[in-house]
Backbone as ProteinMPNN parsed JSONL, in Angstrom:
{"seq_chain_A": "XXXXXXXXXXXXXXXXXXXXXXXXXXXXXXXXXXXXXXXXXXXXXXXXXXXXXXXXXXXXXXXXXXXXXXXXXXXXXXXXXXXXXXXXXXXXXXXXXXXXXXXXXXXXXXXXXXXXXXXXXXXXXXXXXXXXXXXXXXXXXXXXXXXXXXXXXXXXXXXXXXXXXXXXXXXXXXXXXXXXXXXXXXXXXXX", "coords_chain_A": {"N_chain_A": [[-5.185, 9.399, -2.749], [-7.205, 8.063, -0.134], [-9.503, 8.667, 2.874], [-7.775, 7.422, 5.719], [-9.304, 5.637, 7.714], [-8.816, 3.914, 9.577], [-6.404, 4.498, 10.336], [-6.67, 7.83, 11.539], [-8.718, 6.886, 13.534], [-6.811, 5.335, 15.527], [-4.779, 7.458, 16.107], [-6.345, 9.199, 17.509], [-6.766, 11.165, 20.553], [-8.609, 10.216, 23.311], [-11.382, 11.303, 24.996], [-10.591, 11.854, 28.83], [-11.615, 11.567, 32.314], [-11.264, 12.076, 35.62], [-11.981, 10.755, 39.443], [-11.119, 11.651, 43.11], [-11.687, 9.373, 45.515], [-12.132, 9.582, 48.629], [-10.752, 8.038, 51.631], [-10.886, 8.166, 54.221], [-12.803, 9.757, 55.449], [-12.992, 11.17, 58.048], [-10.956, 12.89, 57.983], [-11.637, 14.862, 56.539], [-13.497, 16.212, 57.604], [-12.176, 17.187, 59.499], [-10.562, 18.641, 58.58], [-12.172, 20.966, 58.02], [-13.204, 21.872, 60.071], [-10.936, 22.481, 61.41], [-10.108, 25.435, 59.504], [-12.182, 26.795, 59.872], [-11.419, 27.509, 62.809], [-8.996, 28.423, 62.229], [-9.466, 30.255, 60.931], [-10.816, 32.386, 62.927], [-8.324, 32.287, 64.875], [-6.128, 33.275, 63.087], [-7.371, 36.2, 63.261], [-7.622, 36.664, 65.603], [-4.755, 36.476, 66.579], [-3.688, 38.424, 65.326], [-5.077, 40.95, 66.775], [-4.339, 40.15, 69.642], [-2.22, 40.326, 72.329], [-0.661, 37.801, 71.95], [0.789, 34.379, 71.473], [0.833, 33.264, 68.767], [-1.42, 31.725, 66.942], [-2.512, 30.454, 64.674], [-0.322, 29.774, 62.789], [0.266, 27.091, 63.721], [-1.925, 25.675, 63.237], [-2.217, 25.95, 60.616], [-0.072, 24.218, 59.817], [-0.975, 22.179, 60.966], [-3.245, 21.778, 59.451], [-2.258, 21.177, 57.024], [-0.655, 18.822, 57.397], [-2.883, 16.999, 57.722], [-4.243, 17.339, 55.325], [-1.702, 15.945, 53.264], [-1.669, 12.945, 54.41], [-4.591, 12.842, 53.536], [-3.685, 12.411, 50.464], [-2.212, 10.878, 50.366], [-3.854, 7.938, 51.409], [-6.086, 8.265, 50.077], [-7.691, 7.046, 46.981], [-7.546, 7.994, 43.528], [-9.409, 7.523, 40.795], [-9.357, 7.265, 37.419], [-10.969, 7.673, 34.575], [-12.117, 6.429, 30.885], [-12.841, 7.341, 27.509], [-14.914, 6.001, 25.956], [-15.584, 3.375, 22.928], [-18.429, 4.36, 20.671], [-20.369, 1.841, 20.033], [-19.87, 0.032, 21.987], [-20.979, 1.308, 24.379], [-23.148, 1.879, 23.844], [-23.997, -1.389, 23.623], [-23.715, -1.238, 26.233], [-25.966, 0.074, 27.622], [-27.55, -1.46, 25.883], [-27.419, -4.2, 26.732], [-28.412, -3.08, 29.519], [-31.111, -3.07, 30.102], [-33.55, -1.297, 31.88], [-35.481, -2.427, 34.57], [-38.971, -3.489, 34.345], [-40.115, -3.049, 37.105], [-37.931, -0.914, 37.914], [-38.915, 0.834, 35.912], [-41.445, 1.845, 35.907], [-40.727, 2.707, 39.11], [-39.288, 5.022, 38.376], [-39.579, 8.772, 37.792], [-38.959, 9.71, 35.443], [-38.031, 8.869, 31.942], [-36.202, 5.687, 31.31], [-32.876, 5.144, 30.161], [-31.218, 3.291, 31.251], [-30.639, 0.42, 33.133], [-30.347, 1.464, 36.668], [-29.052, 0.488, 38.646], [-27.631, -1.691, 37.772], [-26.373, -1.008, 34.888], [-24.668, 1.336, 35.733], [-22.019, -0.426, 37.056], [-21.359, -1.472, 35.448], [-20.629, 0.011, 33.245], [-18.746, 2.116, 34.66], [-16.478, -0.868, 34.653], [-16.079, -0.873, 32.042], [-15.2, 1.869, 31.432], [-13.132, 2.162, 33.133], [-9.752, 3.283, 33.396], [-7.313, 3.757, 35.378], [-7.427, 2.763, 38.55], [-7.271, -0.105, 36.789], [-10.272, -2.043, 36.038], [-11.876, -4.759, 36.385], [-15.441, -6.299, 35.79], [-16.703, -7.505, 38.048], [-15.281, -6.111, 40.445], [-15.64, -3.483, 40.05], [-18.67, -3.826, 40.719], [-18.838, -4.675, 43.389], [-17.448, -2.008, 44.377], [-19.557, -0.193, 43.609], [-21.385, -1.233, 44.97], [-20.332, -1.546, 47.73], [-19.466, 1.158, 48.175], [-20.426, 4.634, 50.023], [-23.629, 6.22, 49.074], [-23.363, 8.648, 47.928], [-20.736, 8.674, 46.756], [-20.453, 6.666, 45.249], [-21.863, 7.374, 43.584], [-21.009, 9.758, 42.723], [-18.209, 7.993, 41.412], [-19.655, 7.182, 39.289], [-20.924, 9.147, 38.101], [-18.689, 10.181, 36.96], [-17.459, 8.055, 35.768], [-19.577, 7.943, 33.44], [-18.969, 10.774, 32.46], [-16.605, 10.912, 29.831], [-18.174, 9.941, 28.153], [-20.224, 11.18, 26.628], [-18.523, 13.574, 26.055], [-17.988, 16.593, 23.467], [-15.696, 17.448, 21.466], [-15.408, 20.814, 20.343], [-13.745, 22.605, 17.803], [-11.979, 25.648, 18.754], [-13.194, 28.858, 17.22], [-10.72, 30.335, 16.312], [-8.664, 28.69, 15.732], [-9.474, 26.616, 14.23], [-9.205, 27.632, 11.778], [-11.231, 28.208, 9.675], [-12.828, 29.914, 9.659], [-15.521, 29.975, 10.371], [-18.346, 30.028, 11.858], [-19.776, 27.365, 14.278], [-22.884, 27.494, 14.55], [-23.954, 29.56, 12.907], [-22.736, 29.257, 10.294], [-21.554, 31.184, 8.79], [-18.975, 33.12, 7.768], [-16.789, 35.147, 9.785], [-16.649, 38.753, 9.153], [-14.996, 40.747, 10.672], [-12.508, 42.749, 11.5], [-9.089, 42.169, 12.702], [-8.408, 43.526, 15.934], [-5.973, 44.752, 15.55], [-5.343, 45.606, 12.548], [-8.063, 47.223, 13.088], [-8.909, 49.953, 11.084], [-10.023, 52.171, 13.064], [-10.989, 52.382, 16.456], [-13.01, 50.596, 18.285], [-16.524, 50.305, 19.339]], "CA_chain_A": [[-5.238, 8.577, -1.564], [-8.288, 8.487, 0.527], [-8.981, 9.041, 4.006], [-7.154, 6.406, 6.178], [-10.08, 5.819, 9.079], [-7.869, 3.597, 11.23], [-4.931, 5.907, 11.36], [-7.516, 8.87, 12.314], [-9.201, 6.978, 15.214], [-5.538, 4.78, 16.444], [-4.021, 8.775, 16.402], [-6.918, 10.141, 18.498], [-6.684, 10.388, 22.039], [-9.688, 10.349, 23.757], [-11.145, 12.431, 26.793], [-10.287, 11.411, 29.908], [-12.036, 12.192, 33.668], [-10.94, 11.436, 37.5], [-12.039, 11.875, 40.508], [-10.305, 11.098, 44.244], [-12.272, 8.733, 46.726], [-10.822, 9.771, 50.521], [-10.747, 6.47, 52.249], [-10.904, 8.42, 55.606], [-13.482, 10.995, 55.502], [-12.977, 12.083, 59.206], [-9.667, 13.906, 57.949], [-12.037, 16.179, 55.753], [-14.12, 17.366, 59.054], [-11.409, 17.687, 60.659], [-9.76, 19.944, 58.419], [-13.456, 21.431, 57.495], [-13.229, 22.234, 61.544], [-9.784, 23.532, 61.479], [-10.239, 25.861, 59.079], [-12.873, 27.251, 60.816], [-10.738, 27.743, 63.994], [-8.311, 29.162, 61.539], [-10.051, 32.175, 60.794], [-10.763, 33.134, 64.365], [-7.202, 31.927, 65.347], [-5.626, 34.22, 62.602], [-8.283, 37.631, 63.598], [-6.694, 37.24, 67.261], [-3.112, 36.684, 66.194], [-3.174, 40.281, 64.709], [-5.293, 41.87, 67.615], [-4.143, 40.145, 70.408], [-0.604, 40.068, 72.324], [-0.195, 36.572, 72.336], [1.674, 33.724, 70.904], [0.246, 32.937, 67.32], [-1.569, 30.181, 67.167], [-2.981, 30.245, 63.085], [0.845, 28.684, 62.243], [0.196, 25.469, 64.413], [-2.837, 25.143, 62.641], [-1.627, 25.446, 59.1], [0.835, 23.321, 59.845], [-2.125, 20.734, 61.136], [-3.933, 21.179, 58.108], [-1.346, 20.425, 55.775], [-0.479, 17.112, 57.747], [-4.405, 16.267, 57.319], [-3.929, 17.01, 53.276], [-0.729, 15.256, 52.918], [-2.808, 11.494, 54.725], [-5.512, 12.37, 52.495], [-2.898, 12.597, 49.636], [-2.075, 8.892, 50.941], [-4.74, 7.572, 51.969], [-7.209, 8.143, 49.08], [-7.95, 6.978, 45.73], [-7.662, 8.242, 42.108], [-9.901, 6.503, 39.774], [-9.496, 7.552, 35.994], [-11.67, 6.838, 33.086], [-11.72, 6.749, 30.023], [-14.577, 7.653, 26.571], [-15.196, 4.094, 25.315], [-16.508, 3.449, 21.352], [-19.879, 4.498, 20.793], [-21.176, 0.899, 20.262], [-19.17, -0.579, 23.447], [-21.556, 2.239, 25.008], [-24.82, 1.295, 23.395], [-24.375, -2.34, 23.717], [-23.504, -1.679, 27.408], [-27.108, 0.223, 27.482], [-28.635, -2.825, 25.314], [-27.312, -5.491, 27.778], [-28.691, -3.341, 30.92], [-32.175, -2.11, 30.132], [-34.289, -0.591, 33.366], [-36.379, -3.738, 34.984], [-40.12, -3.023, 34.667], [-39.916, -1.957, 38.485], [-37.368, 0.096, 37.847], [-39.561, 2.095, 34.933], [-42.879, 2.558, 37.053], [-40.552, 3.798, 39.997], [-38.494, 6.183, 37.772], [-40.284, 9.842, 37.317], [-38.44, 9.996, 33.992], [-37.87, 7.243, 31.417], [-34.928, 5.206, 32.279], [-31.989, 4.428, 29.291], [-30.753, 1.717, 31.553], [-30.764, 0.326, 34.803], [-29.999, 2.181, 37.508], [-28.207, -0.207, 39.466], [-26.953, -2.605, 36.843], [-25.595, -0.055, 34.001], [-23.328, 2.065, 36.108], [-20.608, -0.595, 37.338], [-20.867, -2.346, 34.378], [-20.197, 1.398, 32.852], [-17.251, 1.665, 35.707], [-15.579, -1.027, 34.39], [-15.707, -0.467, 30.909], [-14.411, 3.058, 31.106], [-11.756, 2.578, 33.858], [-8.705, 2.931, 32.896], [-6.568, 3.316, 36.353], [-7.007, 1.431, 38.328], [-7.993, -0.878, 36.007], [-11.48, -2.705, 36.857], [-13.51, -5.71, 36.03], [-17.184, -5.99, 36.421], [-17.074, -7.806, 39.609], [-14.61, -5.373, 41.402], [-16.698, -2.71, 40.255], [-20.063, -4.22, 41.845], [-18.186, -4.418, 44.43], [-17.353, -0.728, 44.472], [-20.679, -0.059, 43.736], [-22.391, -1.798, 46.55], [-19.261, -0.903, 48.884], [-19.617, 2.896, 48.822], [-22.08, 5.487, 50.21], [-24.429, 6.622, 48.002], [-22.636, 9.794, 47.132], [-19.234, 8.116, 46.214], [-21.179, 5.121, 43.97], [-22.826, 8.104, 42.357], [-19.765, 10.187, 41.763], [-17.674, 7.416, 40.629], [-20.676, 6.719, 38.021], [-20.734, 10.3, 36.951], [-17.033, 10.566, 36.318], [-17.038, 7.466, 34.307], [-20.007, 8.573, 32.534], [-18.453, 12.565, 31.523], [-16.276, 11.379, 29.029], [-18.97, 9.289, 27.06], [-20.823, 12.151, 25.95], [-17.858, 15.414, 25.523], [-17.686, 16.983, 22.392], [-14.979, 18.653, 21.362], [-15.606, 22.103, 19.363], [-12.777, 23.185, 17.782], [-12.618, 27.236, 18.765], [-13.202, 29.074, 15.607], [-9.581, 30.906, 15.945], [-7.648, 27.573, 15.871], [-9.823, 25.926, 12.968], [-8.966, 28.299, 10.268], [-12.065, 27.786, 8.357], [-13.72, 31.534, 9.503], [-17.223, 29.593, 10.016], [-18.937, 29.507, 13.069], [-20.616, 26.418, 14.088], [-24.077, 27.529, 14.616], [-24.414, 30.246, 11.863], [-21.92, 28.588, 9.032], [-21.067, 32.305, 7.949], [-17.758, 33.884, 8.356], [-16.893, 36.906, 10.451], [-15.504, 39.869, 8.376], [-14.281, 41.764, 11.369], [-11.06, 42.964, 11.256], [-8.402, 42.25, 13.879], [-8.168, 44.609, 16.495], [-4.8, 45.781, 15.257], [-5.823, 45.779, 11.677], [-8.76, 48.114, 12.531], [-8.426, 52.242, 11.431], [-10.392, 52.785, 14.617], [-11.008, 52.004, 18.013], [-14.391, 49.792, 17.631], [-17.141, 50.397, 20.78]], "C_chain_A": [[-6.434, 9.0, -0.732], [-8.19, 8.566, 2.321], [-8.793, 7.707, 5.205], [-8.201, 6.739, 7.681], [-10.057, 5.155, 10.047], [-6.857, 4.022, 11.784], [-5.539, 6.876, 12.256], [-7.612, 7.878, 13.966], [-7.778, 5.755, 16.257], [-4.998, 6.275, 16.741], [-5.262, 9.53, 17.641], [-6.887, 10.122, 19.877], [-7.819, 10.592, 22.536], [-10.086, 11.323, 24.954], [-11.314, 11.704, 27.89], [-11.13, 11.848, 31.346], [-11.332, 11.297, 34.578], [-11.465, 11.769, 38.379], [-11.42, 10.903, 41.703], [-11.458, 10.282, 44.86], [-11.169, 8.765, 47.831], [-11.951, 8.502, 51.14], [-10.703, 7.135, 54.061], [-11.418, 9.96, 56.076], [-13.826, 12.185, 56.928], [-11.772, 12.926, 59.27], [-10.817, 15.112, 56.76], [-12.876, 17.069, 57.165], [-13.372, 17.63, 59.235], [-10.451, 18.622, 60.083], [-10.557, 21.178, 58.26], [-12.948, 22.3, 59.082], [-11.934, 23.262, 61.978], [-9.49, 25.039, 60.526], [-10.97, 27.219, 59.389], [-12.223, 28.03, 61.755], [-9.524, 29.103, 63.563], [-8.778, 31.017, 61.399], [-10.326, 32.798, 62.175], [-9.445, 33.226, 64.849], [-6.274, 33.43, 64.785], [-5.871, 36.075, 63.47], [-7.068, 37.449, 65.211], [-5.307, 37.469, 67.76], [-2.79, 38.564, 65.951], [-3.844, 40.801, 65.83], [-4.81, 41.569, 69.08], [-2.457, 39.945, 70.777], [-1.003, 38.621, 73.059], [0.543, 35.28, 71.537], [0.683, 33.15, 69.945], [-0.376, 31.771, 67.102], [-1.97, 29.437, 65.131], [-1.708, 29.121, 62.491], [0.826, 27.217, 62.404], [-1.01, 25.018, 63.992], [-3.205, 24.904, 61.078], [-0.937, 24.319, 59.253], [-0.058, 21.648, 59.853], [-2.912, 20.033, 59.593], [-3.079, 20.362, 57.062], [-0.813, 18.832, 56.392], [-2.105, 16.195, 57.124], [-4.176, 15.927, 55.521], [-3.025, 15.727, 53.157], [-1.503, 13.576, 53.442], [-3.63, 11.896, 54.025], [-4.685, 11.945, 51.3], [-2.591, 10.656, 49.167], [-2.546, 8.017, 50.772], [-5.826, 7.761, 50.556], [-6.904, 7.784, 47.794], [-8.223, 7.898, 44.538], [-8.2, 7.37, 41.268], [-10.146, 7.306, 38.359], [-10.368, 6.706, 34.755], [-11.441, 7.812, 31.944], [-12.967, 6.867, 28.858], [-14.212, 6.058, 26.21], [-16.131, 3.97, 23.643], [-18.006, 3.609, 22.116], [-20.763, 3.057, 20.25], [-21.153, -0.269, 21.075], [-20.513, 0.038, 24.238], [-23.103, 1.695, 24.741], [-25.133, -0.096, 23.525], [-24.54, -2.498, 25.114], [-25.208, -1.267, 27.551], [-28.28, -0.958, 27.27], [-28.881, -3.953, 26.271], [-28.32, -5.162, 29.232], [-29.878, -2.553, 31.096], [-32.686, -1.862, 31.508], [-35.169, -2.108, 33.129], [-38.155, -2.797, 34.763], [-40.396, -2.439, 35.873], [-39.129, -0.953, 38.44], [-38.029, 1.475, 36.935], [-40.66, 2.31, 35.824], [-41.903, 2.859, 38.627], [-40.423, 5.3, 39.615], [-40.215, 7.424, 37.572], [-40.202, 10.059, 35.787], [-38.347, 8.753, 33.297], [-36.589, 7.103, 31.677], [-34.082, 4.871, 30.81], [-31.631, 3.465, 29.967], [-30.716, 1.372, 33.113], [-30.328, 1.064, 35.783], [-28.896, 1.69, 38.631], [-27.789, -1.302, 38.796], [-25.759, -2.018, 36.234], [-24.262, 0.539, 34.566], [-22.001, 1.004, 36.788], [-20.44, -1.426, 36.49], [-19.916, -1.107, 33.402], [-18.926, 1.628, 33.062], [-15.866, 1.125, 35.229], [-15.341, -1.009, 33.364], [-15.228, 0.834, 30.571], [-13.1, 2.948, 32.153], [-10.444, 2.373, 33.088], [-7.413, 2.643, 34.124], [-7.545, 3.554, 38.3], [-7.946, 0.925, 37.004], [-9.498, -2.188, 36.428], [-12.003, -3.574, 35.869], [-14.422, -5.513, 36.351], [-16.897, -6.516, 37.659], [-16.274, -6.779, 40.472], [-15.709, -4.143, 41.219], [-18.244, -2.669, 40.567], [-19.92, -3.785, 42.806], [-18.046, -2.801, 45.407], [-18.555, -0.252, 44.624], [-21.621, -0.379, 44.375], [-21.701, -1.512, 47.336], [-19.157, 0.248, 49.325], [-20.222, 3.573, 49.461], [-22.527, 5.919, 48.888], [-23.537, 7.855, 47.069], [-21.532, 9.535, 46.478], [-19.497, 7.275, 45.095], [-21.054, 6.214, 43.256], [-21.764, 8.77, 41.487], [-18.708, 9.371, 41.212], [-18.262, 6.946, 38.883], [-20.363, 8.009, 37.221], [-19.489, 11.02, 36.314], [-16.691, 9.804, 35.143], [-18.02, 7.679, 32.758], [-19.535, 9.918, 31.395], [-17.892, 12.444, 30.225], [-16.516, 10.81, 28.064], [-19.594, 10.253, 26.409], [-19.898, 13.861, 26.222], [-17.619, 14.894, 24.262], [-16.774, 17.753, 22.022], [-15.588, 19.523, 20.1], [-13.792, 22.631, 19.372], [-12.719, 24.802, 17.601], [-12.251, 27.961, 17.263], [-11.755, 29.659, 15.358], [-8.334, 29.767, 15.68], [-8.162, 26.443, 14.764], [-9.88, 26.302, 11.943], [-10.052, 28.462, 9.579], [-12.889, 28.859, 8.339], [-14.752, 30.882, 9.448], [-17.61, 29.267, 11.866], [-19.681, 28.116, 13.305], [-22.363, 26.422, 14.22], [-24.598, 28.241, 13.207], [-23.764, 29.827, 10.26], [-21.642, 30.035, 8.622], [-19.607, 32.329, 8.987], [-17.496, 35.172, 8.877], [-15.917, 37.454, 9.582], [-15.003, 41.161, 9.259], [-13.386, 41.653, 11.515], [-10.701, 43.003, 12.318], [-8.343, 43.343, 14.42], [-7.16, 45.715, 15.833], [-4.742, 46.099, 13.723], [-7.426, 46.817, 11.423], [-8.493, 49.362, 13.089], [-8.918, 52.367, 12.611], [-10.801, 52.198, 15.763], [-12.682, 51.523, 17.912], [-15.176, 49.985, 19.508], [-17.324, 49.322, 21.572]], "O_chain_A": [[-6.681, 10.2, -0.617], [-7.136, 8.535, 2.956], [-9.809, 7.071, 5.485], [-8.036, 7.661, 8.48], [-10.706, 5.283, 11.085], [-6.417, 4.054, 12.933], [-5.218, 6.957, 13.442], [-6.983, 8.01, 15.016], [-7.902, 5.493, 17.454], [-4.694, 6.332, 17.933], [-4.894, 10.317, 18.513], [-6.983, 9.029, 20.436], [-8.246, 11.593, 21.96], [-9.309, 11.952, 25.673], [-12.226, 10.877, 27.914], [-11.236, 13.068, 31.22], [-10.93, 10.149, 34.394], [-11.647, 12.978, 38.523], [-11.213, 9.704, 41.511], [-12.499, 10.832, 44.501], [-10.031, 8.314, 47.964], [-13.15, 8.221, 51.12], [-10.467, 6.361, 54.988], [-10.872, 10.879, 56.687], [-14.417, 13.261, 57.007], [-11.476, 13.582, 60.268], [-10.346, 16.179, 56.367], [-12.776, 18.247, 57.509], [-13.412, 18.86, 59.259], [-9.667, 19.294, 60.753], [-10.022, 22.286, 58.309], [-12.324, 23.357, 58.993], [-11.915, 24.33, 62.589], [-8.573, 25.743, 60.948], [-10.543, 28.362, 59.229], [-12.364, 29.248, 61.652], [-9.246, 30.157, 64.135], [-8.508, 32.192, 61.649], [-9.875, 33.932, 62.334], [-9.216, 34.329, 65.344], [-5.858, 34.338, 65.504], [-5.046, 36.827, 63.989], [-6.057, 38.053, 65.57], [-4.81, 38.129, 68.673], [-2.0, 39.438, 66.31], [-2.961, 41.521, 66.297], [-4.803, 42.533, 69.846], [-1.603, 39.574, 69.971], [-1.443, 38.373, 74.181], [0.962, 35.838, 70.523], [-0.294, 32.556, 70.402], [0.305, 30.746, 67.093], [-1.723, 28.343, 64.625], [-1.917, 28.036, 61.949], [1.197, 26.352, 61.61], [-1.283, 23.872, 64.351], [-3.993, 24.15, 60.508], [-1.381, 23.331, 58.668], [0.063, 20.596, 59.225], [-3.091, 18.961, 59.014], [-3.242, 19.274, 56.51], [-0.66, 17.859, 55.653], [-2.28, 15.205, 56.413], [-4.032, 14.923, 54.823], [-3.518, 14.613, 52.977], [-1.949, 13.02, 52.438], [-3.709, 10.93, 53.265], [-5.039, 10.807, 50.991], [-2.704, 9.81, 48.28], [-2.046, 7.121, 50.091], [-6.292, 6.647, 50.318], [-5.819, 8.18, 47.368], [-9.232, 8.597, 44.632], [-7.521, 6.397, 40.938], [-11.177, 7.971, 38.263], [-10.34, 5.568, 34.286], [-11.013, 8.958, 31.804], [-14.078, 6.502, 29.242], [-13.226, 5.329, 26.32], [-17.217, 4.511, 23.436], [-18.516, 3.315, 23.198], [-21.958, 3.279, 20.053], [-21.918, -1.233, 21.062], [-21.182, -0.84, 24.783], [-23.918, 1.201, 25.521], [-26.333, -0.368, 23.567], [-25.206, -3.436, 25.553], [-25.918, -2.272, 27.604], [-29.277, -1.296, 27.908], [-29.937, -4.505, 26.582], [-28.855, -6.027, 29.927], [-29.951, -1.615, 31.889], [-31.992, -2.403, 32.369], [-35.435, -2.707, 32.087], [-38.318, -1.611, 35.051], [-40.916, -1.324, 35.848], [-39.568, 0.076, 38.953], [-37.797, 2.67, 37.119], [-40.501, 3.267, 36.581], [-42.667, 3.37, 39.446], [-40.96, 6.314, 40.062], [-41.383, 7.109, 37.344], [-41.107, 10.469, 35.059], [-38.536, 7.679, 33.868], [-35.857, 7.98, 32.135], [-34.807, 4.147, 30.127], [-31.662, 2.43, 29.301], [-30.775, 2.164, 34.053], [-29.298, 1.485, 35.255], [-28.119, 2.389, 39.281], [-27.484, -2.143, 39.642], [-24.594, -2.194, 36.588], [-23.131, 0.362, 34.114], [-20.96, 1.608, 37.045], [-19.483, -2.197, 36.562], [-18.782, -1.306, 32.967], [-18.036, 1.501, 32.221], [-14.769, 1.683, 35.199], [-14.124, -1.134, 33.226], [-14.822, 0.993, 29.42], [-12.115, 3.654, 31.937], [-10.188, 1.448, 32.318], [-6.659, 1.675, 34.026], [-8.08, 4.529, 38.827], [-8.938, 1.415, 36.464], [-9.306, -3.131, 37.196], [-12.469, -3.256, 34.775], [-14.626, -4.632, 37.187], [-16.859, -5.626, 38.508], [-16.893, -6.623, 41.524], [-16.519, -3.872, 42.106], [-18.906, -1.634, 40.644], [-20.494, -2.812, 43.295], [-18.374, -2.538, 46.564], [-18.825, 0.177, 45.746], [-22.705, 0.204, 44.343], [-22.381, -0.951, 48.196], [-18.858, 0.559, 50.478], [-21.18, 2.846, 49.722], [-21.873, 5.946, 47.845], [-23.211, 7.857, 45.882], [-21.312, 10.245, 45.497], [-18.773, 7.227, 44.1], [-20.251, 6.231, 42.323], [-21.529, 8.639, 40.286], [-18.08, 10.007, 40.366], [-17.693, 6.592, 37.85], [-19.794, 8.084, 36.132], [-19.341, 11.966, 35.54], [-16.116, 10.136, 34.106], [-17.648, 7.638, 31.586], [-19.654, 10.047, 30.177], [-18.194, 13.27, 29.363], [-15.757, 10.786, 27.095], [-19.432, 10.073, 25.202], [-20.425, 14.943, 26.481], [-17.298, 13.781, 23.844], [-16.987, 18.945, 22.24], [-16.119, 19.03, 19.104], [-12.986, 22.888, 20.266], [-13.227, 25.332, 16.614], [-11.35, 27.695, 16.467], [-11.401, 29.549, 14.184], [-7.176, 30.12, 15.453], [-7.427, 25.512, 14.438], [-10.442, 25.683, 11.04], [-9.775, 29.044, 8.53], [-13.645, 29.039, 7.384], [-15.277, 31.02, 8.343], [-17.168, 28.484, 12.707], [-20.272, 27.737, 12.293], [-23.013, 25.402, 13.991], [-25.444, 27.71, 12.487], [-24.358, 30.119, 9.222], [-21.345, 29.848, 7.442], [-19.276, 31.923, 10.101], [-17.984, 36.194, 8.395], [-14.813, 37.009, 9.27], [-14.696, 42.262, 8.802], [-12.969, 40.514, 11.727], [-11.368, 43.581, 13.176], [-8.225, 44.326, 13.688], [-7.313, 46.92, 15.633], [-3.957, 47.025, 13.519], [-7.91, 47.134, 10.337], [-8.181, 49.849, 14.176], [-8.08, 52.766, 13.42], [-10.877, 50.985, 15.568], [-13.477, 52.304, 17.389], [-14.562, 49.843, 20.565], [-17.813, 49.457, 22.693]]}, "name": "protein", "num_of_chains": 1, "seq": "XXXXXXXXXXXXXXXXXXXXXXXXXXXXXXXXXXXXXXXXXXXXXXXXXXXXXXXXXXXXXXXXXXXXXXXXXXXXXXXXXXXXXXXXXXXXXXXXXXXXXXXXXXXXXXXXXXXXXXXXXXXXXXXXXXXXXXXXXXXXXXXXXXXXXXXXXXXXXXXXXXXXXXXXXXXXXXXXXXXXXXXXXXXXXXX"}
């Protein structure tokens, strides 16, 4: 029997990334700030006689967490075939303006590619291209970018399987096998 190469890739699971978007970025100062306060708050708790104040400001923070908790987004993606990936590339080459800005050469547009990218790797929520335009013209710069580079991550991981869990005694760079003996298998205490 030979090797069945739609069971393999229906059995594989793929790699996955996320990251949060906070929908109310004046609860991160403001815990950024409390935090702050915190550490002075604490220092005077222990040297001074007075009524503690560090507790009423844990307590703050963790209300702040818990509304971010709320309040923000989880967006998961997912790896996508490698010619889903290349056609998305094919469809969204760099514009001639876009290559004489770029310092580097460009694989694909810069502002096309990634929410077309977006929605072909999301998995939750789940996204079309137009919502993810959307997203992608809707954010700040830093949020576009990290939603791009999250759905990008798990187009290019590789897994290595570590050599103690692939049986086969071969490294992947050198192809030889190590003949060192388990710790507890060697006569002496090794330097």
């Amino acid at each position: 029997m030979g090797f069945d190469v739609d069971a393999f890739l229906e059995q594989r699971e793929g790699y996955e990334a996320s990251c949060r978007v906070v929908t109310k970025s004046r609860l991160l100062d403001e815990i950024k700030q409390l935090q702050d306060e915190l550490v002075t708050a604490r220092r005077l708790d222990d040297t001074e006689n007075r009524l503690p104040e560090a507790p009423k400001l844990i307590e703050r923070i963790a209300e702040l967490r818990e509304e971010i908790d709320r309040t923000s987004k989880v967006f998961r993606f997912r790896e996508i075939p490698r010619h889903v990936y290349e056609a998305l590339i094919a469809e969204f080459p760099p514009s001639r303006a876009e290559k004489e800005a770029a310092e580097e050469p460009l694989p694909w547009s810069p502002e096309k590619f990634p929410p077309a990218l977006i929605a072909a790797a999301s998995l939750e929520p789940r996204l079309d291209r137009e919502a993810a335009k959307k997203l992608w013209k809707g954010l700040p710069f830093g949020e576009a970018r990290r939603l791009f580079t999250t759905a990008l991550q798990p187009q290019g991981k590789v897994g290595a399987v570590p050599l103690a869990v692939s049986g086969i005694r071969e490294t992947r760079t050198t192809g030889t096998s190590s003949d060192t003996a388990h710790p507890e298998g060697s006569p002496e205490v090794s330097s």
